[in-house]
Every structure is written in C-alpha cells, then in structure tokens.
PDB file of N, CA, C and O in Angstrom:
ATOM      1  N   UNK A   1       0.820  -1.189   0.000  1.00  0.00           N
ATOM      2  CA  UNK A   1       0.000   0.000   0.000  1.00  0.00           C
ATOM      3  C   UNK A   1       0.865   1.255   0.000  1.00  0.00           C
ATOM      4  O   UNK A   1       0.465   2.252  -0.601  1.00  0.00           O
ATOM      5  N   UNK A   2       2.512   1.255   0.910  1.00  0.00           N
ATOM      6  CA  UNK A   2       2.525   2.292   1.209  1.00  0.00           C
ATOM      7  C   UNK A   2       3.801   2.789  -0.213  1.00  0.00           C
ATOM      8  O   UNK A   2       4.210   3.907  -0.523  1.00  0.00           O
ATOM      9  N   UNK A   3       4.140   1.355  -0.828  1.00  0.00           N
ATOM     10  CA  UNK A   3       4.853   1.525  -2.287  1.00  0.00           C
ATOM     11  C   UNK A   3       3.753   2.684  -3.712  1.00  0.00           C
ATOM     12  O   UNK A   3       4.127   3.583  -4.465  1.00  0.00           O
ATOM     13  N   UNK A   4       2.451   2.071  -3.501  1.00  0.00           N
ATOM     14  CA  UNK A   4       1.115   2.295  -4.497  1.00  0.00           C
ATOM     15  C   UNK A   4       1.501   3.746  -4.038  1.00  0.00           C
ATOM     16  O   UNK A   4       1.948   4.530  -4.876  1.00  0.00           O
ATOM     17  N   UNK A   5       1.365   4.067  -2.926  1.00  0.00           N
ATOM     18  CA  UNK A   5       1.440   5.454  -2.336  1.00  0.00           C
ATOM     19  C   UNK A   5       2.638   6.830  -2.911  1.00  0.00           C
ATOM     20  O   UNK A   5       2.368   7.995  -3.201  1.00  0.00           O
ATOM     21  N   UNK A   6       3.878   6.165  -2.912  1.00  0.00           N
ATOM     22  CA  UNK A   6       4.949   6.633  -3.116  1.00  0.00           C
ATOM     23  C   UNK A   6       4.764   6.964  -4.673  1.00  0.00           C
ATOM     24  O   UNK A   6       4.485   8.033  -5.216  1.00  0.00           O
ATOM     25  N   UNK A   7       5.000   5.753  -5.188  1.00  0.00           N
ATOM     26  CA  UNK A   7       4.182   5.694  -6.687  1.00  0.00           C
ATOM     27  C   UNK A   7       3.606   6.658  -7.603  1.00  0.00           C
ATOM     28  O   UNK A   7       4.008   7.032  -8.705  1.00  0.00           O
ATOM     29  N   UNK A   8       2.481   7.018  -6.859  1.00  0.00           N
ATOM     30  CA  UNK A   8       1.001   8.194  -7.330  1.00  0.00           C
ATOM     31  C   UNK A   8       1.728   9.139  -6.982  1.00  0.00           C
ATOM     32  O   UNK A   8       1.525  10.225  -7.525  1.00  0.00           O
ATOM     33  N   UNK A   9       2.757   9.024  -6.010  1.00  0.00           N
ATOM     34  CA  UNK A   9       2.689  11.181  -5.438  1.00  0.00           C
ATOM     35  C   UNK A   9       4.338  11.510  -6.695  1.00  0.00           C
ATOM     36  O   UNK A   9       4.814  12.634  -6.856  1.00  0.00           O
ATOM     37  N   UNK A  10       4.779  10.474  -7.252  1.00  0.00           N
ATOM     38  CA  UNK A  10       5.808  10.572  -7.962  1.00  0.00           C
ATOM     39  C   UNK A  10       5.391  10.713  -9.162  1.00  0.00           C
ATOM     40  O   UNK A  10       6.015  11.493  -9.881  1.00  0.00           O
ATOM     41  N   UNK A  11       4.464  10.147  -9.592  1.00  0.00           N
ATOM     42  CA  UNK A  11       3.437   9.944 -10.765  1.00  0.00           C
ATOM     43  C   UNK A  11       3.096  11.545 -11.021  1.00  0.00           C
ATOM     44  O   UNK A  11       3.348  12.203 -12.031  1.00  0.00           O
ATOM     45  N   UNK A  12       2.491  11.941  -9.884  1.00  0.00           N
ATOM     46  CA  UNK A  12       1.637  13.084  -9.617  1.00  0.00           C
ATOM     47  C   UNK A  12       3.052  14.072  -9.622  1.00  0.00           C
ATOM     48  O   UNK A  12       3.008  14.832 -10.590  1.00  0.00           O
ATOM     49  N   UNK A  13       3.768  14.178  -9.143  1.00  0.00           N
ATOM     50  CA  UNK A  13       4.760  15.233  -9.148  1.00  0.00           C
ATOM     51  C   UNK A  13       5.628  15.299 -10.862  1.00  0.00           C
ATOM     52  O   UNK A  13       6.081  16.364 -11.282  1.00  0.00           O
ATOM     53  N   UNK A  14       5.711  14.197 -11.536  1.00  0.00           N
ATOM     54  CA  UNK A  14       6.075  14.682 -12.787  1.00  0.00           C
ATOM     55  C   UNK A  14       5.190  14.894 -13.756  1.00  0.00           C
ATOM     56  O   UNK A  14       5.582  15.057 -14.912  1.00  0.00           O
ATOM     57  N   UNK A  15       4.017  14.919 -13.468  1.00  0.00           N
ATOM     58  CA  UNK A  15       3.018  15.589 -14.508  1.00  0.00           C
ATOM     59  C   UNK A  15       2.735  16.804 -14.147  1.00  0.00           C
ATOM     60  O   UNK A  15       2.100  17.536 -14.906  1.00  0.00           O
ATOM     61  N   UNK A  16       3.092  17.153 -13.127  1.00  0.00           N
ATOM     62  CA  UNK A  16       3.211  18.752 -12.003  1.00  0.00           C
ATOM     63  C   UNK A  16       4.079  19.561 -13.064  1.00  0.00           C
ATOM     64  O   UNK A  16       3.795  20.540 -13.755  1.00  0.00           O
ATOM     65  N   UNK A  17       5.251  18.794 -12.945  1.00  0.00           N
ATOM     66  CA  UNK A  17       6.768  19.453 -13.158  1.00  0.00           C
ATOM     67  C   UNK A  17       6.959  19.355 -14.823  1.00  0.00           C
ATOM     68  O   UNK A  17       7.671  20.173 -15.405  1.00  0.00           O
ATOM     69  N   UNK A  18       6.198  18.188 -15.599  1.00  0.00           N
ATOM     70  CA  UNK A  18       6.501  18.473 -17.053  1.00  0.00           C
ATOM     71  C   UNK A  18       6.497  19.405 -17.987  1.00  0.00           C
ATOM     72  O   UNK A  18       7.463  19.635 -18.714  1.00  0.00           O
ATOM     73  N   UNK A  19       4.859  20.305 -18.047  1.00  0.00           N
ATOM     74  CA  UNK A  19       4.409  20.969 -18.392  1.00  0.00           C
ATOM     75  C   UNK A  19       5.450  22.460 -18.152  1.00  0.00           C
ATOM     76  O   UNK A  19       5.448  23.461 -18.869  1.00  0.00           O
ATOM     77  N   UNK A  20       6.418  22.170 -16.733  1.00  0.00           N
ATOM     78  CA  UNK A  20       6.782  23.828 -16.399  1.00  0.00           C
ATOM     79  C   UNK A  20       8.360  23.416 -16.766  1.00  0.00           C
ATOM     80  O   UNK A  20       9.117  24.385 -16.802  1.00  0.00           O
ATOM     81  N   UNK A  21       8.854  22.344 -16.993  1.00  0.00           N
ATOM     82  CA  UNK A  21      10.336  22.209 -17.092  1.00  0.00           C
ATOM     83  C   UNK A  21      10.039  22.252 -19.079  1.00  0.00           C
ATOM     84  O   UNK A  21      10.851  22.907 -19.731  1.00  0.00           O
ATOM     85  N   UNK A  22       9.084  21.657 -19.699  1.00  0.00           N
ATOM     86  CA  UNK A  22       9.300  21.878 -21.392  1.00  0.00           C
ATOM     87  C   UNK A  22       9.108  23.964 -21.908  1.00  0.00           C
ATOM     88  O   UNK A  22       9.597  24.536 -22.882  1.00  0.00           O
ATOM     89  N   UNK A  23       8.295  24.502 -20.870  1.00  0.00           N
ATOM     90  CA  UNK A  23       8.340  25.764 -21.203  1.00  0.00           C
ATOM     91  C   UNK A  23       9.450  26.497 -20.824  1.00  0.00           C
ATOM     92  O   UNK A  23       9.444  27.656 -21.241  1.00  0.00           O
ATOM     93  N   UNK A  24      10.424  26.156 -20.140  1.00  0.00           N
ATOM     94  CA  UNK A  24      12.002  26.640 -19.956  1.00  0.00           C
ATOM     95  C   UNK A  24      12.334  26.399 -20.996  1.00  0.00           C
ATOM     96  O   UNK A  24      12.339  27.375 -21.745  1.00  0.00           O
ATOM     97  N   UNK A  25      12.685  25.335 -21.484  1.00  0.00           N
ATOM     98  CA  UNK A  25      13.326  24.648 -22.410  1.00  0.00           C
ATOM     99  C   UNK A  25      12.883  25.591 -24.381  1.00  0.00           C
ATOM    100  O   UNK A  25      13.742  25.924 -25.198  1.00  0.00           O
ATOM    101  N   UNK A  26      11.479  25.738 -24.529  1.00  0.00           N
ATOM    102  CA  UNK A  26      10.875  26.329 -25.506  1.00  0.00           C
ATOM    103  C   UNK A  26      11.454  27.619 -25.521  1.00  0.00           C
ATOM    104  O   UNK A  26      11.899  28.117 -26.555  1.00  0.00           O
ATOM    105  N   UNK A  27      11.472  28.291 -24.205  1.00  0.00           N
ATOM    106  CA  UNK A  27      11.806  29.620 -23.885  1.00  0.00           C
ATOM    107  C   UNK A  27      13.338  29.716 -23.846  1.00  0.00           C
ATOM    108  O   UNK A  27      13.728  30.878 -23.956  1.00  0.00           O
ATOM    109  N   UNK A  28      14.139  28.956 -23.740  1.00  0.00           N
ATOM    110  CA  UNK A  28      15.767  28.935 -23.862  1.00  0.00           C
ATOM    111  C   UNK A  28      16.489  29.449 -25.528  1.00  0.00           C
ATOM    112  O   UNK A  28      16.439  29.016 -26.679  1.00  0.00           O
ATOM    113  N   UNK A  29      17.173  30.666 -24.777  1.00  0.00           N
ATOM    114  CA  UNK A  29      17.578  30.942 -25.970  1.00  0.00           C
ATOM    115  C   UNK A  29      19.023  30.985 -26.105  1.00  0.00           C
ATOM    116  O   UNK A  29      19.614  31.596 -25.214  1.00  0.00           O
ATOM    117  N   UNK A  30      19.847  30.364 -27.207  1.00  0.00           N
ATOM    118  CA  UNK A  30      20.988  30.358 -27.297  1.00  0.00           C
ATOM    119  C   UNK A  30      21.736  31.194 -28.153  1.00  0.00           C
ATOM    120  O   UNK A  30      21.621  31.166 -29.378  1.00  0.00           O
ATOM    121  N   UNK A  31      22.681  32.112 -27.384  1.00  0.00           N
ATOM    122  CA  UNK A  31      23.163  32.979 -28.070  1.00  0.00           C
ATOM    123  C   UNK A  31      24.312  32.619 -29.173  1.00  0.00           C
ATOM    124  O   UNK A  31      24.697  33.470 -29.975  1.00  0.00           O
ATOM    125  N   UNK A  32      24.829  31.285 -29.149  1.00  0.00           N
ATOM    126  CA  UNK A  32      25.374  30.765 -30.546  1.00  0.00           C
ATOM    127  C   UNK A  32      24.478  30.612 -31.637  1.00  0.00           C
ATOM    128  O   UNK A  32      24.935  30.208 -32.706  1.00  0.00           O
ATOM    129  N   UNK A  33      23.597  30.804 -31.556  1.00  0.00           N
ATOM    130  CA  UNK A  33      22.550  30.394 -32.307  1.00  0.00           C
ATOM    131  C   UNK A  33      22.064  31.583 -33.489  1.00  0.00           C
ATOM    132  O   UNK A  33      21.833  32.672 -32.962  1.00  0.00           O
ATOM    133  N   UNK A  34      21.941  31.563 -34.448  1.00  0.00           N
ATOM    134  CA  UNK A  34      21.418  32.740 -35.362  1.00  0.00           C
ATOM    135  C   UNK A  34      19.906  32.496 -35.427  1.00  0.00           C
ATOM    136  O   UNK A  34      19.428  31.513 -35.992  1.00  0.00           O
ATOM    137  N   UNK A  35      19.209  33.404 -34.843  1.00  0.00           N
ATOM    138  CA  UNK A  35      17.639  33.400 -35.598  1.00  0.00           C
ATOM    139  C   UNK A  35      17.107  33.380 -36.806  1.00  0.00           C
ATOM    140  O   UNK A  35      17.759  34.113 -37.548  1.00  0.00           O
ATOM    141  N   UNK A  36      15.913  32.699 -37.524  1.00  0.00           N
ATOM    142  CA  UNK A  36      15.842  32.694 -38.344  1.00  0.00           C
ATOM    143  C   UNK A  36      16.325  31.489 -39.295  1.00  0.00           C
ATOM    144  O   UNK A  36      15.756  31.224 -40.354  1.00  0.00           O
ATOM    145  N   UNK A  37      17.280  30.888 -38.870  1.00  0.00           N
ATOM    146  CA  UNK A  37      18.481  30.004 -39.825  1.00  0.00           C
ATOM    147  C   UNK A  37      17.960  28.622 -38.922  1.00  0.00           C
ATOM    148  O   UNK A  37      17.497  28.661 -37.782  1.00  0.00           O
ATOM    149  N   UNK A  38      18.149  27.530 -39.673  1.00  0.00           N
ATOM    150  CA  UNK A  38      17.527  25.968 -38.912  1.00  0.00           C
ATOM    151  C   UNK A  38      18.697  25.256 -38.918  1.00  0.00           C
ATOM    152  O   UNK A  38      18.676  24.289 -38.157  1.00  0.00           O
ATOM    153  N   UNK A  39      20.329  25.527 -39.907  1.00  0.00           N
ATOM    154  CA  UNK A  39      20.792  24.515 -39.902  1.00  0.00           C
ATOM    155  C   UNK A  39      21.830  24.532 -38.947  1.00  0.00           C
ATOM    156  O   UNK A  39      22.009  25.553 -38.282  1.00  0.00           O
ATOM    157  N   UNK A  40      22.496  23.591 -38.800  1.00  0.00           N
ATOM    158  CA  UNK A  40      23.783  23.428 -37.858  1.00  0.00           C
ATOM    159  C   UNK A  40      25.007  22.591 -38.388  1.00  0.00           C
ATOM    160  O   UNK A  40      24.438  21.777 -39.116  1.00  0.00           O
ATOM    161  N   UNK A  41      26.131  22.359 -38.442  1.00  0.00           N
ATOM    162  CA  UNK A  41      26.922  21.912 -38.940  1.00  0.00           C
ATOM    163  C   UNK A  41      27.633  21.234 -37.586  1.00  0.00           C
ATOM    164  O   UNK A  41      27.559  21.863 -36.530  1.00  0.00           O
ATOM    165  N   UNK A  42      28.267  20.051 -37.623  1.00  0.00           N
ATOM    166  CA  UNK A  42      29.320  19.725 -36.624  1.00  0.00           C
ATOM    167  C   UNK A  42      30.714  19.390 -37.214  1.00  0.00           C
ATOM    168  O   UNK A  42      30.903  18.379 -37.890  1.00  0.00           O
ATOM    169  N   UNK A  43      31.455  20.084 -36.988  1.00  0.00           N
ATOM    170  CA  UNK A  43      33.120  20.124 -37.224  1.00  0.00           C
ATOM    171  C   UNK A  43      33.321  19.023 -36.670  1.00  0.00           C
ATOM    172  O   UNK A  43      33.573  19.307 -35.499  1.00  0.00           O
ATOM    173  N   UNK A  44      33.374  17.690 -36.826  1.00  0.00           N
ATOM    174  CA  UNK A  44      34.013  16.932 -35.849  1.00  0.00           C
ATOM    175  C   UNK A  44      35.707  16.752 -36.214  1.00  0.00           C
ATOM    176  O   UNK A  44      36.079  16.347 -37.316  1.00  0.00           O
ATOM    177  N   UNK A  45      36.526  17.069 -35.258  1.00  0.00           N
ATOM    178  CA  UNK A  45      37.704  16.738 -35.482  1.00  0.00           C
ATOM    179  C   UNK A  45      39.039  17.432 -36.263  1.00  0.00           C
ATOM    180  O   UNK A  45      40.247  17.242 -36.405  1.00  0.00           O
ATOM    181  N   UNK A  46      37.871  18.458 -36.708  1.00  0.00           N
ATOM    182  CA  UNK A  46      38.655  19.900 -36.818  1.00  0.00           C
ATOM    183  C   UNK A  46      38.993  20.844 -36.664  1.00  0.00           C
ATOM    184  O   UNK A  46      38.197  21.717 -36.322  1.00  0.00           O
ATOM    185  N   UNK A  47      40.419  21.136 -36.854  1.00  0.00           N
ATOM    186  CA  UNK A  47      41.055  22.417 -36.324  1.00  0.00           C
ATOM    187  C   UNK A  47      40.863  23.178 -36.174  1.00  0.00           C
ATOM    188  O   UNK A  47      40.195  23.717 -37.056  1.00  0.00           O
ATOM    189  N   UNK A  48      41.164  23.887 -35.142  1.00  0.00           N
ATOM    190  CA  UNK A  48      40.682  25.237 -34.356  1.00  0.00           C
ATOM    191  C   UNK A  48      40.235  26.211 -35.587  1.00  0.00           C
ATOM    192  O   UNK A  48      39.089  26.484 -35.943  1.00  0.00           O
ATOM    193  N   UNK A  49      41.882  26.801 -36.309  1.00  0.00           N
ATOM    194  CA  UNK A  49      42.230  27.481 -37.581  1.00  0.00           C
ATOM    195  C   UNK A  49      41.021  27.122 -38.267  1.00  0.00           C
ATOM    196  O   UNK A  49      40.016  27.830 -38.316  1.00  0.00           O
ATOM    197  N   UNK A  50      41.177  25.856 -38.857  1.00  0.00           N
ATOM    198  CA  UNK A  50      40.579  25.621 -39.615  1.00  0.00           C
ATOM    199  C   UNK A  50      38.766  25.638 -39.937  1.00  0.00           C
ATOM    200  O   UNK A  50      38.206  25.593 -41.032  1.00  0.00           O
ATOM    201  N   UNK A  51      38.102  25.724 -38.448  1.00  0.00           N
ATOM    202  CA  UNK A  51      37.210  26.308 -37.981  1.00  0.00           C
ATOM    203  C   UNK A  51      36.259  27.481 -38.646  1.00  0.00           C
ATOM    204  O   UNK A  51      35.187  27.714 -39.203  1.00  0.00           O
ATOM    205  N   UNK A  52      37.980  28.252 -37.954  1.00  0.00           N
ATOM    206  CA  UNK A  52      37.467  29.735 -38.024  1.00  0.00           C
ATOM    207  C   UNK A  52      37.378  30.271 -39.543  1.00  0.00           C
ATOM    208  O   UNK A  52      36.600  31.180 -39.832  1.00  0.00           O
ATOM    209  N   UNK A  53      38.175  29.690 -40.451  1.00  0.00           N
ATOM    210  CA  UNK A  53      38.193  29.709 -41.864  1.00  0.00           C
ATOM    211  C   UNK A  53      37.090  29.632 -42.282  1.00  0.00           C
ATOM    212  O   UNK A  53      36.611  30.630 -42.820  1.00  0.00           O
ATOM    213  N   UNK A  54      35.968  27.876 -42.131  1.00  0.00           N
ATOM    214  CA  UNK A  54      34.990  27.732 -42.542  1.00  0.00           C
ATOM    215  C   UNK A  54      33.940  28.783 -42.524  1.00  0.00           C
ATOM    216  O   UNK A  54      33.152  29.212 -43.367  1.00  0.00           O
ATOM    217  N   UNK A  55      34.234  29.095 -41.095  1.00  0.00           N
ATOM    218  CA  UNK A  55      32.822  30.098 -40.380  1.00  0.00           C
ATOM    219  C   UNK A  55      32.831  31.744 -40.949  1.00  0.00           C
ATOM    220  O   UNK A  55      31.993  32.637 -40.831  1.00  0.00           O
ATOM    221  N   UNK A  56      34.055  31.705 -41.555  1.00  0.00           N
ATOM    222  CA  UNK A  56      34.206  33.093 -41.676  1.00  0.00           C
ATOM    223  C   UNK A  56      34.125  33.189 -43.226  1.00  0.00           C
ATOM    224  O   UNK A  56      33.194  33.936 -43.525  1.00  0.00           O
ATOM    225  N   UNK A  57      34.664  32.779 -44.140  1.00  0.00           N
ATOM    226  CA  UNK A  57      34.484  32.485 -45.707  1.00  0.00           C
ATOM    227  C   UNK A  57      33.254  31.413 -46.273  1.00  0.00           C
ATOM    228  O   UNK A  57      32.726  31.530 -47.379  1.00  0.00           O
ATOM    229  N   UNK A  58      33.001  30.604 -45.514  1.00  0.00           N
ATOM    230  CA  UNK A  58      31.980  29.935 -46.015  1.00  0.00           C
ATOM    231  C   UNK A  58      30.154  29.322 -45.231  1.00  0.00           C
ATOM    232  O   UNK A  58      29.008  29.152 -45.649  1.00  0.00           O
ATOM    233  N   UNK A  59      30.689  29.228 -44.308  1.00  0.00           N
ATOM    234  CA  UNK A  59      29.007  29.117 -43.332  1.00  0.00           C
ATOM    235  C   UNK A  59      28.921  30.469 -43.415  1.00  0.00           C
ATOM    236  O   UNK A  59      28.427  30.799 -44.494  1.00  0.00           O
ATOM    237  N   UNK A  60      29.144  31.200 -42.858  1.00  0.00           N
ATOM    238  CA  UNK A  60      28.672  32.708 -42.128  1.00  0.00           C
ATOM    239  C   UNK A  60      28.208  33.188 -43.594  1.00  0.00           C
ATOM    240  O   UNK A  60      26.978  33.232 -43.586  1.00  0.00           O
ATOM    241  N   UNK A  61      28.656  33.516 -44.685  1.00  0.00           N
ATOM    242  CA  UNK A  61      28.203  33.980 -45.841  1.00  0.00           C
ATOM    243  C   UNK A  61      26.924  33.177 -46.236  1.00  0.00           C
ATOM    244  O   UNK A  61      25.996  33.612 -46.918  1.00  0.00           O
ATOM    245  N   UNK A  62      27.013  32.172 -45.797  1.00  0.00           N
ATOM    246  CA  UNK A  62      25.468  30.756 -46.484  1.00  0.00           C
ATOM    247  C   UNK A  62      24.753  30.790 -45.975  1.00  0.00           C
ATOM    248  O   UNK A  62      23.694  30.540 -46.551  1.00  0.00           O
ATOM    249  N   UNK A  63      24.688  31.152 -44.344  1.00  0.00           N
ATOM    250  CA  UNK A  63      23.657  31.718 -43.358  1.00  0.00           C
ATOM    251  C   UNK A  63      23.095  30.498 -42.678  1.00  0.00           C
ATOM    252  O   UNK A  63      21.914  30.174 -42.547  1.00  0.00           O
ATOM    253  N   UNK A  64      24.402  29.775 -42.196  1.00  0.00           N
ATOM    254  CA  UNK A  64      24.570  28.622 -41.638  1.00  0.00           C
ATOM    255  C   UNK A  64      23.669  29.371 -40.011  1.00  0.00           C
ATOM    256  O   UNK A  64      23.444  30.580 -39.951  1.00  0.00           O
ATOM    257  N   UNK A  65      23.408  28.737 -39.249  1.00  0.00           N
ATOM    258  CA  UNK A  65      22.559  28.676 -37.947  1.00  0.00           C
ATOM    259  C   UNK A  65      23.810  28.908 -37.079  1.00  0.00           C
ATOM    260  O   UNK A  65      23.903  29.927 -36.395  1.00  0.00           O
ATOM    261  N   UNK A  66      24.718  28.020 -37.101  1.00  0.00           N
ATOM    262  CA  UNK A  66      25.399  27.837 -35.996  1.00  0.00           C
ATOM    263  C   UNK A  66      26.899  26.279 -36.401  1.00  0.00           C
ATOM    264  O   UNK A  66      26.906  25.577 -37.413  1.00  0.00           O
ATOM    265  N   UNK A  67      27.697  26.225 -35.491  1.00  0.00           N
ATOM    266  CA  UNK A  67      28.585  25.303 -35.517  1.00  0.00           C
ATOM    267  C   UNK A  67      28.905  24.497 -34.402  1.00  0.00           C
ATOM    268  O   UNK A  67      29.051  25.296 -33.477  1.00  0.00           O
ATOM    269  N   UNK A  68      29.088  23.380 -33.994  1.00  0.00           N
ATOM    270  CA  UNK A  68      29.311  22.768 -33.185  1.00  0.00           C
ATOM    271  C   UNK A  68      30.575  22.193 -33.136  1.00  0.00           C
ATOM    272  O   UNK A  68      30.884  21.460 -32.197  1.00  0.00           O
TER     273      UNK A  68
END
C-alpha cells in the first residue's frame, strides 16, 4: 500500500513538473545560435584554424545557424 502510495505522489509530481520544465526549455535561448536560420553543422575533429576559416568564408556567408 505504502509503495502504491509513493508511486502516485511521484506519478503526480512529474506531470506537475513536465508541463513547467518543457516551457524553460521552448523559452531557452541560445546565443550561438542565429535566428531565423535551422541549420547546424558539426566540425568533428577539426582544427581550431581551420574552424574559423569555414565560419568566416563559407558558413557565415550561407547563413549557416550555428557550428558545433
């Protein structure tokens, strides 16, 4: 009985808390982020330099979103 108990008020506390932890999340805004723009690219495994090259001659002109 006193498991059933524990259960419901845990049950009951994340349907409390869902609704108010996804509207943070909606409302989070990231300042790497360009508005407007959807895409993202991930550099995996490349150079710093080489980075800053891409972002500066070729995403940033294409109106890339962002880089990871």
């Amino acid at each position: 009985m006193q498991s059933t108990l524990v259960g419901l008020l845990c049950l009951a506390a994340a349907a409390v808390a869902a609704p108010v932890s996804s509207n943070i999340i909606i409302n989070h805004k990231n300042p790497n982020y360009v508005p407007g723009h959807d895409v993202i690219v991930h550099l995996f495994e490349w150079k710093w330099n080489d980075i800053g090259d891409e972002c500066e001659n070729f995403l940033g002109p294409m109106g890339y979103a962002g880089v990871q």
